[in-house]
C-alpha positions as CSV (number, residue, x, y, z in Angstrom):
1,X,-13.1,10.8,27.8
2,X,-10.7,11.9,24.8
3,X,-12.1,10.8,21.2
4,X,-10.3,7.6,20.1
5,X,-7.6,8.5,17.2
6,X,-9.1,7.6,13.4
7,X,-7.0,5.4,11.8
8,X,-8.6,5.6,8.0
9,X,-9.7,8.6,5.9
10,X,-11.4,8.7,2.5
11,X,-10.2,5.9,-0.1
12,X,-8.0,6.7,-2.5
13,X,-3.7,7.5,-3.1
14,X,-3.8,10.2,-0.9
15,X,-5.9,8.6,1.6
16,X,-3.6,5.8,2.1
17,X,-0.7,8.1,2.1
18,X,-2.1,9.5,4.7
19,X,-2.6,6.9,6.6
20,X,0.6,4.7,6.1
21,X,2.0,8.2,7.8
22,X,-0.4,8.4,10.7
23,X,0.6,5.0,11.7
24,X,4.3,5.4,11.0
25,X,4.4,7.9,13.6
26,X,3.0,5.8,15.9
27,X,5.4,3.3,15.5
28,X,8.5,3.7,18.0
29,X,12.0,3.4,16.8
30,X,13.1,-0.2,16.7
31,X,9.7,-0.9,15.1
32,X,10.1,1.5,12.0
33,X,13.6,-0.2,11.7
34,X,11.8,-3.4,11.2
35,X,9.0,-2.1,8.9
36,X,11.9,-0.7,6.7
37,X,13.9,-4.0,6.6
38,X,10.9,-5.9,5.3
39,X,10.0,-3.8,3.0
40,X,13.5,-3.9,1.7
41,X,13.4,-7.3,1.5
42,X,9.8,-8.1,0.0
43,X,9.4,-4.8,-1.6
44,X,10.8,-6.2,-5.3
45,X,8.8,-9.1,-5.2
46,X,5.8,-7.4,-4.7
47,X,5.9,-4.3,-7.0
48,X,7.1,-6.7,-9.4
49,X,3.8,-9.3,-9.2
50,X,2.0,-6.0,-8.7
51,X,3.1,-4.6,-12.1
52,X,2.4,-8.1,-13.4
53,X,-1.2,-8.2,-12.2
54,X,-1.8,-5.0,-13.9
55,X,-0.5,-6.0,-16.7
56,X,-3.2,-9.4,-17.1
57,X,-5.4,-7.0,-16.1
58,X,-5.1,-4.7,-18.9
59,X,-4.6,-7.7,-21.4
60,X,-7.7,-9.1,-20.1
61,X,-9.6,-5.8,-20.6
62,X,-8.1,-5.1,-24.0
63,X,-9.3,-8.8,-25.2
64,X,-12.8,-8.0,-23.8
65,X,-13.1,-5.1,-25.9
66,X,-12.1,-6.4,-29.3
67,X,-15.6,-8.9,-28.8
């Protein structure tokens, strides 16, 4: 019986990079077209409450700091 595929590597940029590819190449044509439309769609609105959260984050950090 053929090992089952691993999906997920080590944490980390590179690891997800990895990944997201692993699985993109699984995905068959009219799929990928979707995945890319989405993203197009959402993609703004979530880099931009992304950058936001890191943003409070580092706020938040800086505050705790000057205590």
């Amino acid at each position: 019986m053929p090992g089952v595929p691993r999906l997920t590597r080590k944490v980390g940029p590179l690891g997800l990079a990895l990944t997201a590819w692993d699985i993109w190449r699984r995905l068959p044509p009219r799929q990928r077209k979707q995945v890319l439309n989405i993203a197009r769609k959402h993609g703004p609105r979530v880099a931009g409450r992304v950058l936001r959260a890191a943003s409070r984050a580092r706020d938040t950090r800086a505050a705790s700091r000057r205590r």
